[in-house]
C-alpha positions in Angstrom: -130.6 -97.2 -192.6 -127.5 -99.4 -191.8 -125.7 -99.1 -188.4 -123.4 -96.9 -189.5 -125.6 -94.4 -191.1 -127.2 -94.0 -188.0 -124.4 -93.2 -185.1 -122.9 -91.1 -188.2 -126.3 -88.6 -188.0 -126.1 -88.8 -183.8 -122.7 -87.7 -183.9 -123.9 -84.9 -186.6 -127.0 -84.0 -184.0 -124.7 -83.5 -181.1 -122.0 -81.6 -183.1 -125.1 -79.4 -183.8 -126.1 -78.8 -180.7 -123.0 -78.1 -179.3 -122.5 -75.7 -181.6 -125.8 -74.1 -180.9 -125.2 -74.0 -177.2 -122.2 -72.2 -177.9 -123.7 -69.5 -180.2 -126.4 -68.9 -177.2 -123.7 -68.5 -174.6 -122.1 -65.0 -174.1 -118.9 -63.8 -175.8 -116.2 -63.6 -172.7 -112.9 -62.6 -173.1 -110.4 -65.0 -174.2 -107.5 -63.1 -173.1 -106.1 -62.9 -169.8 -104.6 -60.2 -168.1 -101.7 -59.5 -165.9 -100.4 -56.5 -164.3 -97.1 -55.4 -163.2 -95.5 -52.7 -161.2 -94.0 -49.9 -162.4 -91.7 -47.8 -160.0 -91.6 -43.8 -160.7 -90.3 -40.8 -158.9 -92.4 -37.7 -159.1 -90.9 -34.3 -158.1 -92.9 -31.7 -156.7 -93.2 -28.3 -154.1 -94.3 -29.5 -150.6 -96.5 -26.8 -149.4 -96.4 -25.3 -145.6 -98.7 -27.0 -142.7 -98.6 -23.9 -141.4 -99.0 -21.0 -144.3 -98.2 -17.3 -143.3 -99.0 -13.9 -144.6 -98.2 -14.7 -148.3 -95.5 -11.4 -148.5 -93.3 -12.6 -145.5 -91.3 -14.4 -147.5 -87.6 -13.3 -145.4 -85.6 -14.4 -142.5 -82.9 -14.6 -140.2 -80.7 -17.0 -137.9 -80.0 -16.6 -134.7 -77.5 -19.1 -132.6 -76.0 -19.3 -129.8 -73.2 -21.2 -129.7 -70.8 -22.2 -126.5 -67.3 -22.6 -126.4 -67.3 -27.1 -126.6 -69.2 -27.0 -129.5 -66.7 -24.3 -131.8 -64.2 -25.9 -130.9 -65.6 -29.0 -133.1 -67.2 -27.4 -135.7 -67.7 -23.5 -137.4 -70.4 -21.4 -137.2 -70.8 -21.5 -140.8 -71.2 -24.8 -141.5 -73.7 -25.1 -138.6 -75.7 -22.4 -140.6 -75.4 -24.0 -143.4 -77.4 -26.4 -142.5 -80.5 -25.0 -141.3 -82.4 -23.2 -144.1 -86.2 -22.1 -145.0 -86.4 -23.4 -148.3 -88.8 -20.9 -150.5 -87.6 -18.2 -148.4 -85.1 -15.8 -148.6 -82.2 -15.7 -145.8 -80.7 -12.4 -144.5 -77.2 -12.7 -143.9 -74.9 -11.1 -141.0 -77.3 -11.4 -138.0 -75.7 -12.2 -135.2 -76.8 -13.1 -131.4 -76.6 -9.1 -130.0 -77.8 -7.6 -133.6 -80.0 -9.8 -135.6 -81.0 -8.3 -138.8 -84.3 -7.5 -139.8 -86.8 -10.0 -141.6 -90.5 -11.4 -141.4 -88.9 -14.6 -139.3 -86.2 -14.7 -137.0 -85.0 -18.7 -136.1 -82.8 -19.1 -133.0 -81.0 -21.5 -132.0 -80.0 -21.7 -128.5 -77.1 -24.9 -128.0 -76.1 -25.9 -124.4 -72.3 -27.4 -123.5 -71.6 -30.4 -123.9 -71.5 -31.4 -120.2 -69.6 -35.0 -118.9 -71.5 -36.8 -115.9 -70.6 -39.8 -114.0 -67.2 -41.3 -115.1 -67.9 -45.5 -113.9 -65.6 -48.2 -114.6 -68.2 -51.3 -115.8 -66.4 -54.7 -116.0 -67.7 -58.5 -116.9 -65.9 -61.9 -116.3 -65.2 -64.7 -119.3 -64.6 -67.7 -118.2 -63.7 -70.5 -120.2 -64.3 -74.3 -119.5 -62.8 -77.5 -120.9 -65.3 -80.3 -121.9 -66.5 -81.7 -118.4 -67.1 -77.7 -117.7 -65.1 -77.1 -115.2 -63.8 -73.5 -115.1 -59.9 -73.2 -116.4 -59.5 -69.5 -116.8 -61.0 -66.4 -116.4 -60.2 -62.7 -117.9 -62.2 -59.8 -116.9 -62.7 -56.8 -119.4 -63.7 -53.5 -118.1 -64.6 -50.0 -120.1 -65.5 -46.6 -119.4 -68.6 -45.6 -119.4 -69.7 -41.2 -118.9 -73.4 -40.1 -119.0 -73.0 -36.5 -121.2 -75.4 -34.2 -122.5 -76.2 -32.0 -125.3 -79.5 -29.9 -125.9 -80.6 -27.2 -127.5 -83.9 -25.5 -127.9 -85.4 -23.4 -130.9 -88.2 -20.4 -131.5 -89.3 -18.6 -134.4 -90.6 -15.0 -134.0 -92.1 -12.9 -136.3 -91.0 -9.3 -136.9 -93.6 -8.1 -134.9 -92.2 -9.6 -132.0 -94.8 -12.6 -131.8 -93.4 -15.9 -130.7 -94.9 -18.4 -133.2 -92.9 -21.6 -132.3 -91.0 -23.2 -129.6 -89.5 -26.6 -128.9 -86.9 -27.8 -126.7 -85.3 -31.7 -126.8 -83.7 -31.0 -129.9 -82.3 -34.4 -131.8 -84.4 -36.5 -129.4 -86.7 -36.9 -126.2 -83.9 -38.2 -124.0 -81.3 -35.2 -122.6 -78.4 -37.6 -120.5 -76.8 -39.9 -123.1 -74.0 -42.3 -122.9 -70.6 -43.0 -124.4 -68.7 -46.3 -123.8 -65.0 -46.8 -124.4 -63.3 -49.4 -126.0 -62.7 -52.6 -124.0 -59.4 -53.1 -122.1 -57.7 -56.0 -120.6 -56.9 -53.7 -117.0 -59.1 -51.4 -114.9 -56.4 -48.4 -115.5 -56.4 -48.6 -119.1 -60.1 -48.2 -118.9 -59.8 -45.5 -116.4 -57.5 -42.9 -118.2 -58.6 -43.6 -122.0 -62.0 -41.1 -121.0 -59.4 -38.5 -119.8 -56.4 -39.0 -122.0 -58.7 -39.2 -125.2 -61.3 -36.2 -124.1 -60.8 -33.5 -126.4 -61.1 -35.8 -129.2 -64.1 -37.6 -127.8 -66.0 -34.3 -127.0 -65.3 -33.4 -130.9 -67.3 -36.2 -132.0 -69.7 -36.6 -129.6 -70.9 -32.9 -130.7 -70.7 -33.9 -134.1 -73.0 -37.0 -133.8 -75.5 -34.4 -131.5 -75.6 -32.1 -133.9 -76.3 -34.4 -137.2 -79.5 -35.3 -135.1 -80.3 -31.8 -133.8 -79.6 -29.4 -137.4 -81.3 -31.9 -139.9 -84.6 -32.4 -137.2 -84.7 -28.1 -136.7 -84.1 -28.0 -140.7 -86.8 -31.1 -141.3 -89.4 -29.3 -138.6 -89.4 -25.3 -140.3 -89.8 -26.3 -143.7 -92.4 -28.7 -142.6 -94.4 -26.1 -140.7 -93.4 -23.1 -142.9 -91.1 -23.8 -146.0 -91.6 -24.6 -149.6 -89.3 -27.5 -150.0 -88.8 -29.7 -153.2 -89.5 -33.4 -152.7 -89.3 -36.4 -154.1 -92.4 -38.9 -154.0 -91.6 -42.5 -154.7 -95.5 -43.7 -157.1 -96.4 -46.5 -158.0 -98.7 -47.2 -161.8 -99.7 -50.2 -163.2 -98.2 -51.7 -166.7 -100.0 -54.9 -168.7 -97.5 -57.9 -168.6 -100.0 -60.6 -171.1 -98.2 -60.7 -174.5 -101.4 -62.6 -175.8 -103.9 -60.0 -174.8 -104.9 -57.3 -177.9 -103.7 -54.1 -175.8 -100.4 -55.4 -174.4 -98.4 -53.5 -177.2 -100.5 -50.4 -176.7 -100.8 -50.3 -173.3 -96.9 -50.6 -172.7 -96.0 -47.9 -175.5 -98.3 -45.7 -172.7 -96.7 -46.6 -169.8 -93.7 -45.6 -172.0 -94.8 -42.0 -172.8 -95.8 -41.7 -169.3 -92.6 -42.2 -167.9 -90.7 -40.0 -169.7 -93.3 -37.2 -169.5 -93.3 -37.6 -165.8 -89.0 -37.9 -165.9 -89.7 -34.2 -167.4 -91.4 -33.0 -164.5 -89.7 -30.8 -161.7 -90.9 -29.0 -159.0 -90.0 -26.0 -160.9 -93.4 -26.5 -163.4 -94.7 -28.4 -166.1 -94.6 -27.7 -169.4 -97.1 -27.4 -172.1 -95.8 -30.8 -173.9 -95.6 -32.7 -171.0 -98.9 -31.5 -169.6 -100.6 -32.5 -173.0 -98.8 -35.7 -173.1 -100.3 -37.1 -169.6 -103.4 -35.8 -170.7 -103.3 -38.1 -173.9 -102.6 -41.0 -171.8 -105.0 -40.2 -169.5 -107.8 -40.0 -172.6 -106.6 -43.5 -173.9 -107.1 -45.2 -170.3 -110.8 -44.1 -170.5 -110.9 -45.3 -173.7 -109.7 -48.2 -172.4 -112.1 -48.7 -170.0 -114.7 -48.5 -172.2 -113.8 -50.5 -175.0 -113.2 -53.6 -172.1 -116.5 -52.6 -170.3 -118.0 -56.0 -169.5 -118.7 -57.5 -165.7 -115.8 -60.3 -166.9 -112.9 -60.6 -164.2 -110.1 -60.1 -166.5 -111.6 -56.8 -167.6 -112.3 -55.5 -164.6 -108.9 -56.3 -163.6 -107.6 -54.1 -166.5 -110.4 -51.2 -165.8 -108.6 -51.3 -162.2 -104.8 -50.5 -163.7 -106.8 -47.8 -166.0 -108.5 -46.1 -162.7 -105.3 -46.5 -160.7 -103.3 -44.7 -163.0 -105.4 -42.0 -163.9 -106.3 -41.2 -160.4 -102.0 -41.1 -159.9 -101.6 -38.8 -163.1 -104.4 -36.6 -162.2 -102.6 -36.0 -159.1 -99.3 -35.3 -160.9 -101.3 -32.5 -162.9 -102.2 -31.2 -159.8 -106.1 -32.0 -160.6 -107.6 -33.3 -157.0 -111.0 -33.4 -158.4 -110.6 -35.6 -161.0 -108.1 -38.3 -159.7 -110.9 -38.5 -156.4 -113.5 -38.9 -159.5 -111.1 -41.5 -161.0 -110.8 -43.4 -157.9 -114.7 -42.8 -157.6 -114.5 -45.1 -160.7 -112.4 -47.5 -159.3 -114.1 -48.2 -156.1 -117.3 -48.9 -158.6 -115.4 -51.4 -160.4 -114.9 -53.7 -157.8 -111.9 -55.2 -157.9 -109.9 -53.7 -155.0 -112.2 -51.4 -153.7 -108.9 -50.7 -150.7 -106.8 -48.8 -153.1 -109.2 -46.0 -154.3 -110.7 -45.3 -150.5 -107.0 -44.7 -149.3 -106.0 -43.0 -152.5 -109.1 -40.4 -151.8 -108.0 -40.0 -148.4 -104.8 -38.5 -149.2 -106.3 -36.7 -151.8 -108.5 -34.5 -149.6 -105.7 -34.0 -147.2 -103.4 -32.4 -150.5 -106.9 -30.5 -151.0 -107.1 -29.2 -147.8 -103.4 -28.6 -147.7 -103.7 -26.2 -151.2 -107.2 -24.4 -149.8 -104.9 -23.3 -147.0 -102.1 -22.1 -149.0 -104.3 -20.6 -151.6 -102.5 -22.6 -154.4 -103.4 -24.3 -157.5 -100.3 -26.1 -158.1 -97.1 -27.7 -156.6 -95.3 -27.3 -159.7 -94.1 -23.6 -160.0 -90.9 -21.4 -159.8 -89.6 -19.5 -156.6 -87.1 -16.8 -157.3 -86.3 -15.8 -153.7 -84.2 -12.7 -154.5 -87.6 -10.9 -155.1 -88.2 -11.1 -151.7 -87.9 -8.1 -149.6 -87.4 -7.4 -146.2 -90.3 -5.9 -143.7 -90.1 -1.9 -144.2 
């Protein structure tokens, strides 16, 4: 056998072997796998902190109202402003003869009260290169502590007091304005009193956009049956090489507009059989890419994540804490699933207490009568 012959059959040999070695290794997945996120906005009922007797379901306003604070703004559109969502509202109560419903909100507004007119001033100088002073101006501005509080109680038509809270719109009571700044100490002096009327108007204006919308934000918190708005995030593939790219993406498509579908009025039968279908192909998913490899366990993690999030848009605790059971066992961001379960047992706890199964469902509050 000539020279040649021979490194010809060692190349052969190790060709061979190579190729066994690779037949004896493990098949791993040649695909990577990225993931993207994919913004959604989920509408839903908030439930009460604080549920009541499931037929009281009426109420009234009560305010009182002093003179500096009409003379910027109506009754009316102070009411306006202050509702129990999920309840019904009694018109045509008033301070002396509030009608009659299962909860009566007051609102009790003090003047606006003016403290402590000061002049403040501060000196510019200017300087020329070897700073050396060449001119000075002095600016000076008004400056008035003033004050604007108001407290609020709910009571029960049964005469039980079941909330109270005072520092409306903020812990601090004494506030302060500030003028413009003027050249002179006179100017400064009279633009408080020359300008008041107009000053008081907005300074109860501004008070009052921090005082109705934190009374409104507070009852409905505690007792109302608001719609909201919850800002989710899901998981979409983004590797146009990997086998379920297409699929995966025509999913995330469905989902969307199923979930664009959903109000906090309800869900319909299509849309609730839709996110059940995508649900069914994410466990598909996950056990068709079942290996220990990195890349899969990367997309079993977008699979978990988002059925945990659509099992929570059905309403279905149970299973989206099962689903993020499965994602914590996957291993690949262990994080996400122990704080997704943590707010999952605090919605749980939140519907055992209100003795609900859903957050999707219709309120018509014209049903609701008043106590007999």
């Amino acid at each position: 056998m000539n020279l040649y012959m021979k490194n010809l059959l060692f190349v052969s040999l190790l060709i061979a072997l190579g190729g066994c070695r690779m037949l004896a290794q493990p098949t791993k997945n040649r695909y990577r796998i990225d993931l993207d996120k994919v913004s959604i906005v989920h509408q839903y009922r908030n439930l009460p902190e604080i549920p009541l007797d499931s037929s009281w379901r009426t109420y009234t306003l009560r305010m009182e109202i002093p003179s500096t604070i009409y003379s910027a703004v109506s009754q009316a559109s102070i009411e306006e402003r202050v509702n129990l969502e999920g309840w019904r509202k009694i018109i045509g109560s008033s301070y002396n003869t509030p009608q009659k419903a299962h909860l009566q909100v007051s609102i009790i507004f003090d003047d606006l009260m003016f403290d402590n007119q000061r002049i403040e001033q501060r000196k510019e100088d200017t300087r020329n290169k070897e700073g050396i002073i060449t001119s000075s101006r002095t600016f000076f501005w008004s400056l008035v502590h003033y004050s604007l509080s108001a407290v609020y109680s709910i009571v029960d038509f049964q005469g039980n007091r079941l909330y109270y809270r005072n520092n409306l719109g903020g812990s601090s009571s004494i506030l302060e304005w500030k003028s413009p700044v003027f050249s002179t100490y006179s100017e400064a002096n009279q633009y408080f009193n020359n300008n008041r009327i107009a000053i008081s108007n907005k300074l109860v204006k501004e008070r009052l956009n921090q005082i109705l919308p934190d009374v409104n934000k507070e009852i409905n918190q505690k007792y109302g049956f608001p719609e909201a708005n919850e800002q989710l995030i899901l998981w979409t593939s983004d590797s146009k090489k990997h086998p379920e790219n297409n699929r995966f993406i025509e999913n995330m498509s469905t989902i969307k507009k199923a979930i664009a579908k959903i109000s906090a009025q309800g869900i319909d039968p299509i849309t609730h059989s839709e996110l059940k279908t995508a649900i069914s192909y994410f466990t598909d998913l996950q056990e068709k890419y079942a290996s220990d490899e990195k890349g899969n366990r990367k997309l079993r993690y977008a699979c978990c994540y988002n059925t945990a999030v659509l099992f929570m848009i059905l309403d279905l605790p149970s299973e989206a804490i099962a689903a993020c059971n499965s994602l914590i066992e996957n291993d690949f961001d262990i994080v996400d699933g122990e704080k997704m379960i943590e707010k999952i047992r605090a919605f749980q706890e939140l519907m055992a207490k209100n003795r609900v199964f859903s957050r999707h469902y219709r309120i018509d509050t014209n049903k609701f009568n008043i106590p007999q």
